[in-house]
C-alpha positions in Angstrom: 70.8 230.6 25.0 68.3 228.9 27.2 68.9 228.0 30.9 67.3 224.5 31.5 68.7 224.2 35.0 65.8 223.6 37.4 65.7 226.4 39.7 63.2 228.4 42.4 60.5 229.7 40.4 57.0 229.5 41.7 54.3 230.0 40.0 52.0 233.1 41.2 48.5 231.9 42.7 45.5 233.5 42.5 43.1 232.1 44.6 40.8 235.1 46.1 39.0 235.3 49.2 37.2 238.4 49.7 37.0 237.7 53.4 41.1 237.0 53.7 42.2 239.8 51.4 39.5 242.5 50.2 42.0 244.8 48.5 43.6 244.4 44.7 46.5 241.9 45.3 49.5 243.7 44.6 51.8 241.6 47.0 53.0 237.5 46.7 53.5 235.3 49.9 56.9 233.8 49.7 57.7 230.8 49.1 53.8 229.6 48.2 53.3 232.2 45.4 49.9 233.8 46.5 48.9 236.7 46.0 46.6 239.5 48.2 47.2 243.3 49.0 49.8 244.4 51.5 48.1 245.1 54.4 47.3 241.5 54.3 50.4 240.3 53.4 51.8 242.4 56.2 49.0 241.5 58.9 49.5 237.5 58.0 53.3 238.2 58.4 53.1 239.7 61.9 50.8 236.8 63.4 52.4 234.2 64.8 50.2 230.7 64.7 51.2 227.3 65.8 53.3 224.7 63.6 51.6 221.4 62.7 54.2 219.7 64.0 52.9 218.5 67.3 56.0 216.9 69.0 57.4 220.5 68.7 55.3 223.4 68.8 56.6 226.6 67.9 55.2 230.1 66.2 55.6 230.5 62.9 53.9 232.7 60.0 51.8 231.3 57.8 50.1 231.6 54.1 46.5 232.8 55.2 45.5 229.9 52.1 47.4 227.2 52.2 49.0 227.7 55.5 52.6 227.2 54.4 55.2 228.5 56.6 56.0 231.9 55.4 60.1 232.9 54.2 61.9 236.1 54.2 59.9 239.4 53.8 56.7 240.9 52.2 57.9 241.8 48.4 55.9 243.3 45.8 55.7 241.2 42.6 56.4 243.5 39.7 53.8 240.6 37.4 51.3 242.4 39.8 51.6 245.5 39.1 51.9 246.1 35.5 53.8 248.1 33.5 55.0 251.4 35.6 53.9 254.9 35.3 57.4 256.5 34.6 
């Protein structure tokens, strides 16, 4: 059987900038789907930046690239990593 329900899956990005994330990406930015190691992940997480909204400004965390407000917590993506070393 095949589910043909539309549901949350986002596609994983991989747009690389050496100067945002120089490690091996092995962490995805939720909701936006890209990817980058997880110091970055971590370090975008924990900086707050301004909201685009400018009748109400507030903090928020943001995707270092597209600057999407970021959800939840920093997850590793098993499609990442590759098969495990068990």
């Amino acid at each position: 059987p095949l589910c043909r329900k539309a549901g949350p899956f986002v596609p994983i990005a991989f747009a690389f900038e050496p100067s945002i994330c120089p490690q091996k990406p092995t962490h995805v930015f939720n909701p936006c789907g890209h990817v980058a190691s997880k110091e970055t992940c971590e370090r975008w997480a924990r900086t707050p930046v301004y909201t685009r909204n400018l009748a109400n400004q507030s903090l928020c965390h943001i995707c270092p690239f597209c600057a999407t407000e970021l959800a939840g917590t920093v997850t590793q993506s098993d499609a990442i990593m590759g098969p495990s070393n068990n």
